[in-house]
N, C-alpha and C positions, 0 to 999 in steps of 0.2 A: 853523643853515644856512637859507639862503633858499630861496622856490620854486624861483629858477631856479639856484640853486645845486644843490641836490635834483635836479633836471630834467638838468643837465645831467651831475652823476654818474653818472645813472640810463643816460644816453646814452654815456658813455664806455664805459660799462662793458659797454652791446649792441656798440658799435663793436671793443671787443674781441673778444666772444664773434666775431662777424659776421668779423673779422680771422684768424682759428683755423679756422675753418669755410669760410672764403674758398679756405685752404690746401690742403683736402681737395678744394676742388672742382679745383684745378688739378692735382691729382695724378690726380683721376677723369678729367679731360679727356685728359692726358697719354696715361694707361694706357689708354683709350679708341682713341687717335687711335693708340696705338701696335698695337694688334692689329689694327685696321683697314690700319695699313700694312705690316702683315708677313703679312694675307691674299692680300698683291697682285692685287686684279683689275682693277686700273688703269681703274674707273668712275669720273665726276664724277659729281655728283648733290647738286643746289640745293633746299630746299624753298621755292619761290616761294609754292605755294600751301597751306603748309600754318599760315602764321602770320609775322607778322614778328617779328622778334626787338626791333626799336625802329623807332618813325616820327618824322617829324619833319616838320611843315607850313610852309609858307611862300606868305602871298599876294603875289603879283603883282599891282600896281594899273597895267595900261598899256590900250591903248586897248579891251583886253576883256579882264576881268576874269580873273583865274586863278590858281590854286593849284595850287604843286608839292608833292610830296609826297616824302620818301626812304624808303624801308623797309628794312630789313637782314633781313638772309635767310642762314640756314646751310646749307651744304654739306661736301661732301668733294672736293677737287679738287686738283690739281698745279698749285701756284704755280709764278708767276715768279721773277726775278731776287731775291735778297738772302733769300727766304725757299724756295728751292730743294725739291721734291720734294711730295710728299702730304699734306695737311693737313685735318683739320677746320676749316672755315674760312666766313670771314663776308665779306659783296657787299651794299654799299648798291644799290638800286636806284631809280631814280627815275621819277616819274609826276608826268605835269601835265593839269589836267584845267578846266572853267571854273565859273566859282561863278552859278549862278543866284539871281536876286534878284527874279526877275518869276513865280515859280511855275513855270515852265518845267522840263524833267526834262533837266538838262545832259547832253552829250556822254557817252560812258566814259572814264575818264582813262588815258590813253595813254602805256604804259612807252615812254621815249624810252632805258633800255638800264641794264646794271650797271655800277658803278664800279668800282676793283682792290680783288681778294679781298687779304683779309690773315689770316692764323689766328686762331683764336680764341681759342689763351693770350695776345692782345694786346690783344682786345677788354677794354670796361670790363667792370668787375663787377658790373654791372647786366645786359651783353647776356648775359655768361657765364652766370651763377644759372639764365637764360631758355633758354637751348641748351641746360641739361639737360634741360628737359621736354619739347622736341624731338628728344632722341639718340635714344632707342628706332622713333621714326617715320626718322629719315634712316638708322638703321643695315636697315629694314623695308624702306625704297626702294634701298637700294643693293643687296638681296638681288634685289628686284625685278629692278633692272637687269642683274644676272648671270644671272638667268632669261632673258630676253629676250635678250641677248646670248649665250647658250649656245645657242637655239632659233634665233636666224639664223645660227650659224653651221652647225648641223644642217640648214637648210634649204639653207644653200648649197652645202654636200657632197654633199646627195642631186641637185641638180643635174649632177654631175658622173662619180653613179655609177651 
């Protein structure tokens, strides 16, 4: 057998393992995303800042310099049309921002806004793998948010009694 004969056995054979292991992860998400919707507390809740899940850069060369940026970001939110109801779910976001070439300390790059969420058992299996190490922080923030939202509505009641 040749090196890259060798080489690439060696690689089917992770692509498998990797293919088996893929499976488990969409089962975790499932089971995941499914007791999140049968807690109903009908919070969204985006980690902008807690990490992107994938970026993607692109320069713009027009009359001043500039680079966009996309980042995808996980949450838990109530889609749209075609994918109906509560989901774990994924929002590129984009940022553009200007490339300094003279030493100068550029602008901040400026979210011009998210694109449409879609779930995450549709995301690739690269952004998926990466949403696992952010579940335990967004299932943290969503607890946050029911605090919050429990505490104004307490506060709006005593208003009234």
């Amino acid at each position: 057998m040749t090196d890259v004969e060798s080489v690439l056995s060696k690689f089917k054979q992770k692509a498998v393992a990797l293919n088996a292991a893929s499976d488990s992860i969409n089962d975790t998400i499932a089971a995941i995303e499914r007791q999140l919707v049968e807690a109903n507390a009908g919070l969204e809740v985006w980690l902008t800042d807690a990490g992107a899940l994938d970026e993607t850069e692109e320069e713009q060369f027009t009359e001043t310099e500039s680079v966009q940026w996309t980042k995808t970001f996980l949450g838990f939110a109530k889609l749209g049309p075609g994918v109906e109801g509560w989901h774990l779910a994924v929002r590129p976001h984009t940022f553009v921002g200007e490339i300094s070439y003279d030493g100068s300390t550029p602008s901040e790059p400026e979210d011009t806004g998210g694109g449409h969420a879609t779930p995450l058992s549709q995301a690739s299996r690269q952004i998926r793998i990466k949403a696992l190490e952010l579940l335990p922080t967004l299932i943290e923030r969503l607890g946050k948010a029911a605090d919050e939202a429990l505490k104004t509505i307490e506060d709006a009641k005593r208003l009234i009694y």
